[in-house]
DRENDOVO-195450 format. One record per residue (C-alpha): x, y, z. Coordinates in pm, whole numbers, plus 50000, padded with zeros to 5 digits. Layout:
<nodes>
XYZ/...
</nodes>
This chain:
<nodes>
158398234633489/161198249533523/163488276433290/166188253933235/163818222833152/162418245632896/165718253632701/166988216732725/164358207832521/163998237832275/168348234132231/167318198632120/165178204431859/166708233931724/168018236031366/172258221331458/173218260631382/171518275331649/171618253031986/174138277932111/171008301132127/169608319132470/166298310532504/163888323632797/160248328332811/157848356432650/154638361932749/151918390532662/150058413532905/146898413232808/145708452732787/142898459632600/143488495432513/144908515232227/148908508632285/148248478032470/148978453132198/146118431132221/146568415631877/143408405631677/142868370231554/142978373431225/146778379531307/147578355031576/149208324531479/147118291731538/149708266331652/149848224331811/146398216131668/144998185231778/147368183432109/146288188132435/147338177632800/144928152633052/143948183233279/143378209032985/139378208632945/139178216433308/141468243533349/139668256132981/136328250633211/137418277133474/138778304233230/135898303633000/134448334933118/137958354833092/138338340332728/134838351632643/136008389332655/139278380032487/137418363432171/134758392332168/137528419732186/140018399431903/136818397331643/137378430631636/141018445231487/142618470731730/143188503931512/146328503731357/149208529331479/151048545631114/154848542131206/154548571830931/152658596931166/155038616331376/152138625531613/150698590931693/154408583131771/155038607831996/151928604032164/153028564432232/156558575732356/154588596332570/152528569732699/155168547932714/153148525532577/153038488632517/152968490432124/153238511731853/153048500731450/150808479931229/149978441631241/151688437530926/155088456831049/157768437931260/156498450131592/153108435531480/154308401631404/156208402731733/153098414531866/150948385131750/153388356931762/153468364432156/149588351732165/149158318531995/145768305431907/145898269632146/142998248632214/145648233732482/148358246032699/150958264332570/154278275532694/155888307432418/159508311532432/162128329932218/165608316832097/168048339331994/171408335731819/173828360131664/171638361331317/168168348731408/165668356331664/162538325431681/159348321231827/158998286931973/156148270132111/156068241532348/153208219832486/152518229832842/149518217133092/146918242933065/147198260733447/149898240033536/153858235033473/154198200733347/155358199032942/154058175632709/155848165232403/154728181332127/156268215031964/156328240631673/158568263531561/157038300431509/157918329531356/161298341731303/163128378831251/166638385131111/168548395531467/169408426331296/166098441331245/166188448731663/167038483131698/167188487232045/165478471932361/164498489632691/163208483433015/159188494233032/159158503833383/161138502033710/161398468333889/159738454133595/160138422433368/158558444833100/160698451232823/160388469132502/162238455032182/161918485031885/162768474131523/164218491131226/161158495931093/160198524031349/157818501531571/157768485631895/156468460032082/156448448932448/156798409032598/156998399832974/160508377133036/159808360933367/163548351833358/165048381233304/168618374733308/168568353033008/167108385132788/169848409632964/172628388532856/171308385932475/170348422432487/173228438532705/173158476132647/169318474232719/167878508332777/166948515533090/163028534733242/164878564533238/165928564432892/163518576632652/161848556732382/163878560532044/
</nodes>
Protein backbone atom coordinates (compact mmCIF):
# COMPACT_ATOMS: atom_id res chain seq x y z
CA UNK A 1 0.00 0.00 0.00
CA UNK A 2 1.33 2.76 -0.86
CA UNK A 3 1.11 6.77 0.45
CA UNK A 4 -0.40 8.02 -2.52
CA UNK A 5 -3.02 5.01 -2.81
CA UNK A 6 -3.95 6.05 0.63
CA UNK A 7 -4.84 9.79 -0.11
CA UNK A 8 -6.63 8.91 -3.48
CA UNK A 9 -9.01 7.26 -1.62
CA UNK A 10 -9.37 9.40 1.60
CA UNK A 11 -9.60 12.79 -1.17
CA UNK A 12 -12.59 10.73 -2.48
CA UNK A 13 -14.58 10.39 0.29
CA UNK A 14 -13.92 13.55 1.86
CA UNK A 15 -16.64 16.12 2.63
CA UNK A 16 -16.37 18.35 -1.37
CA UNK A 17 -14.72 21.28 0.99
CA UNK A 18 -11.83 19.59 1.96
CA UNK A 19 -10.30 17.23 -0.95
CA UNK A 20 -7.67 19.89 -1.34
CA UNK A 21 -6.48 18.50 2.10
CA UNK A 22 -2.75 16.89 2.81
CA UNK A 23 -3.22 13.77 4.15
CA UNK A 24 -0.26 11.34 5.36
CA UNK A 25 -0.17 8.67 7.88
CA UNK A 26 -0.10 8.79 11.92
CA UNK A 27 0.77 6.16 13.88
CA UNK A 28 1.45 5.75 17.84
CA UNK A 29 4.59 4.43 19.57
CA UNK A 30 3.52 2.35 21.91
CA UNK A 31 5.48 3.40 25.39
CA UNK A 32 4.11 2.29 28.35
CA UNK A 33 5.45 4.83 30.74
CA UNK A 34 4.33 8.03 32.34
CA UNK A 35 4.75 10.60 29.18
CA UNK A 36 4.50 7.87 26.79
CA UNK A 37 0.92 8.34 25.75
CA UNK A 38 -0.36 4.96 25.95
CA UNK A 39 -4.03 5.95 26.00
CA UNK A 40 -6.49 3.81 28.09
CA UNK A 41 -9.53 2.18 26.54
CA UNK A 42 -12.05 3.75 28.00
CA UNK A 43 -10.73 6.67 25.72
CA UNK A 44 -9.83 5.04 22.50
CA UNK A 45 -12.22 5.24 19.82
CA UNK A 46 -13.74 1.81 18.67
CA UNK A 47 -14.03 2.14 14.90
CA UNK A 48 -15.06 -0.41 11.35
CA UNK A 49 -16.98 -2.91 13.51
CA UNK A 50 -17.92 -5.93 11.86
CA UNK A 51 -15.11 -5.50 8.94
CA UNK A 52 -12.25 -7.43 8.62
CA UNK A 53 -9.75 -8.58 5.80
CA UNK A 54 -9.27 -12.68 4.61
CA UNK A 55 -5.76 -12.89 6.37
CA UNK A 56 -6.77 -10.92 9.63
CA UNK A 57 -7.44 -13.88 12.26
CA UNK A 58 -4.04 -15.13 11.45
CA UNK A 59 -1.99 -12.20 11.69
CA UNK A 60 -4.45 -11.52 15.13
CA UNK A 61 -3.13 -15.31 15.91
CA UNK A 62 0.61 -14.26 15.96
CA UNK A 63 0.23 -10.91 17.92
CA UNK A 64 -1.92 -12.26 20.60
CA UNK A 65 0.69 -12.37 23.13
CA UNK A 66 1.88 -8.57 22.40
CA UNK A 67 -1.91 -7.51 22.64
CA UNK A 68 -2.24 -9.34 25.91
CA UNK A 69 0.07 -6.67 27.68
CA UNK A 70 -1.59 -3.90 25.69
CA UNK A 71 -5.27 -4.87 26.99
CA UNK A 72 -3.87 -5.54 30.61
CA UNK A 73 -1.97 -2.14 30.66
CA UNK A 74 -5.24 -0.03 28.88
CA UNK A 75 -7.75 -1.58 31.77
CA UNK A 76 -5.89 0.47 33.69
CA UNK A 77 -6.01 4.62 33.00
CA UNK A 78 -2.45 6.11 32.75
CA UNK A 79 -2.33 9.02 35.51
CA UNK A 80 -3.37 12.08 34.17
CA UNK A 81 -0.70 15.07 33.61
CA UNK A 82 -2.64 18.75 35.03
CA UNK A 83 -1.78 21.17 32.06
CA UNK A 84 -2.40 23.48 35.35
CA UNK A 85 0.80 22.26 37.27
CA UNK A 86 3.80 24.20 36.26
CA UNK A 87 6.05 21.43 37.73
CA UNK A 88 4.64 18.33 35.98
CA UNK A 89 5.13 20.53 32.83
CA UNK A 90 8.43 21.29 33.20
CA UNK A 91 9.35 18.02 34.21
CA UNK A 92 7.77 16.70 30.59
CA UNK A 93 9.70 19.49 28.66
CA UNK A 94 12.47 18.08 30.41
CA UNK A 95 11.88 14.69 29.38
CA UNK A 96 10.98 15.64 26.22
CA UNK A 97 8.43 13.53 26.51
CA UNK A 98 5.86 11.92 24.34
CA UNK A 99 2.72 13.54 26.08
CA UNK A 100 1.70 15.87 28.43
CA UNK A 101 -2.24 16.81 29.42
CA UNK A 102 -5.41 14.96 30.29
CA UNK A 103 -7.53 12.42 28.18
CA UNK A 104 -10.22 14.83 28.10
CA UNK A 105 -7.85 17.91 26.80
CA UNK A 106 -6.97 18.24 23.02
CA UNK A 107 -3.66 16.50 23.29
CA UNK A 108 -5.66 13.61 24.87
CA UNK A 109 -8.09 13.22 22.14
CA UNK A 110 -5.18 13.43 19.72
CA UNK A 111 -3.67 11.04 21.91
CA UNK A 112 -6.44 8.41 21.73
CA UNK A 113 -7.74 8.91 18.27
CA UNK A 114 -4.07 7.75 17.15
CA UNK A 115 -5.01 4.08 18.67
CA UNK A 116 -8.32 2.83 17.38
CA UNK A 117 -10.04 -0.08 18.95
CA UNK A 118 -10.08 -2.66 15.51
CA UNK A 119 -10.92 -6.21 15.63
CA UNK A 120 -9.35 -5.92 11.90
CA UNK A 121 -6.66 -4.10 10.17
CA UNK A 122 -6.49 -0.68 10.31
CA UNK A 123 -4.57 1.95 8.51
CA UNK A 124 -4.92 5.85 10.76
CA UNK A 125 -4.29 8.81 8.73
CA UNK A 126 -4.81 12.60 9.19
CA UNK A 127 -6.27 15.17 6.63
CA UNK A 128 -5.66 18.56 7.05
CA UNK A 129 -7.04 21.71 5.42
CA UNK A 130 -6.75 25.40 6.18
CA UNK A 131 -9.72 25.14 9.01
CA UNK A 132 -9.95 21.46 9.95
CA UNK A 133 -7.61 18.86 10.99
CA UNK A 134 -9.45 14.86 10.79
CA UNK A 135 -8.74 11.59 11.90
CA UNK A 136 -9.49 9.08 9.23
CA UNK A 137 -9.53 5.49 9.32
CA UNK A 138 -9.19 3.11 6.49
CA UNK A 139 -9.50 -0.72 6.25
CA UNK A 140 -6.06 -2.21 5.93
CA UNK A 141 -4.95 -6.16 5.93
CA UNK A 142 -3.93 -6.85 9.40
CA UNK A 143 0.23 -7.31 8.89
CA UNK A 144 0.02 -6.56 5.46
CA UNK A 145 -0.47 -3.46 2.92
CA UNK A 146 -3.41 -4.33 0.91
CA UNK A 147 -6.75 -1.88 1.69
CA UNK A 148 -10.08 -3.07 1.86
CA UNK A 149 -13.05 -0.95 1.27
CA UNK A 150 -14.50 0.06 4.15
CA UNK A 151 -13.82 3.54 6.12
CA UNK A 152 -14.78 5.99 8.97
CA UNK A 153 -14.23 9.28 9.57
CA UNK A 154 -12.70 10.07 13.21
CA UNK A 155 -12.26 12.77 15.23
CA UNK A 156 -11.74 16.20 14.17
CA UNK A 157 -9.94 19.62 15.75
CA UNK A 158 -10.47 23.22 14.54
CA UNK A 159 -6.79 23.77 12.63
CA UNK A 160 -6.40 26.61 14.86
CA UNK A 161 -6.25 24.96 18.13
CA UNK A 162 -2.38 23.70 16.90
CA UNK A 163 -0.09 25.87 18.55
CA UNK A 164 3.01 24.78 17.34
CA UNK A 165 4.61 21.45 16.11
CA UNK A 166 8.25 20.21 16.58
CA UNK A 167 10.46 17.60 15.67
CA UNK A 168 10.90 14.92 18.83
CA UNK A 169 14.33 13.93 18.09
CA UNK A 170 17.07 14.08 15.43
CA UNK A 171 16.67 11.94 12.28
CA UNK A 172 13.32 11.15 13.54
CA UNK A 173 9.70 10.86 12.05
CA UNK A 174 8.63 11.78 15.62
CA UNK A 175 6.87 14.87 15.83
CA UNK A 176 5.21 16.78 18.52
CA UNK A 177 1.93 18.84 17.70
CA UNK A 178 1.15 21.22 21.10
CA UNK A 179 -2.38 22.81 21.30
CA UNK A 180 -3.75 25.95 22.73
CA UNK A 181 -4.82 24.34 25.48
CA UNK A 182 -1.21 23.90 26.95
CA UNK A 183 -0.82 20.07 26.02
CA UNK A 184 0.94 17.97 23.69
CA UNK A 185 0.94 14.97 22.02
CA UNK A 186 3.32 12.95 19.82
CA UNK A 187 2.35 10.71 16.31
CA UNK A 188 4.94 8.91 14.06
CA UNK A 189 4.45 10.31 10.11
CA UNK A 190 6.21 7.65 8.12
CA UNK A 191 5.92 10.16 5.23
CA UNK A 192 7.24 12.96 6.49
CA UNK A 193 7.19 15.41 3.82
CA UNK A 194 3.50 15.55 3.59
CA UNK A 195 3.38 16.84 7.54
CA UNK A 196 6.42 19.43 6.78
CA UNK A 197 4.56 21.03 4.06
CA UNK A 198 1.18 21.41 6.24
CA UNK A 199 3.25 22.36 9.24
CA UNK A 200 6.18 24.50 7.67
CA UNK A 201 7.82 26.49 10.47
CA UNK A 202 8.00 23.11 12.44
CA UNK A 203 10.27 23.39 15.40
CA UNK A 204 13.18 21.75 15.21
CA UNK A 205 15.20 19.01 18.33
CA UNK A 206 16.99 21.90 19.20
CA UNK A 207 14.22 24.10 19.93
CA UNK A 208 12.74 23.77 23.21
CA UNK A 209 9.27 22.60 23.99
CA UNK A 210 6.86 25.73 24.34
Amino acid sequence: MSQHDLAERIRAVLPADERHAEIFRAIHITQSVEGGGDAPKFARPEVLVGHSMPGDGWARAFSFVPLIFKIVFNAFPEPDASSNDPAVRSGRQRKNSRFFGTWEGLAGQWMAALQPLCSGGVATAVALTESQVRFVYWQQRRGGGKLGDAYEMGPSFRRDTIAWTRRRRKDSKEFQIGFTDGSWGTALIPRDDAFLNAFPHTLTPEDPIP
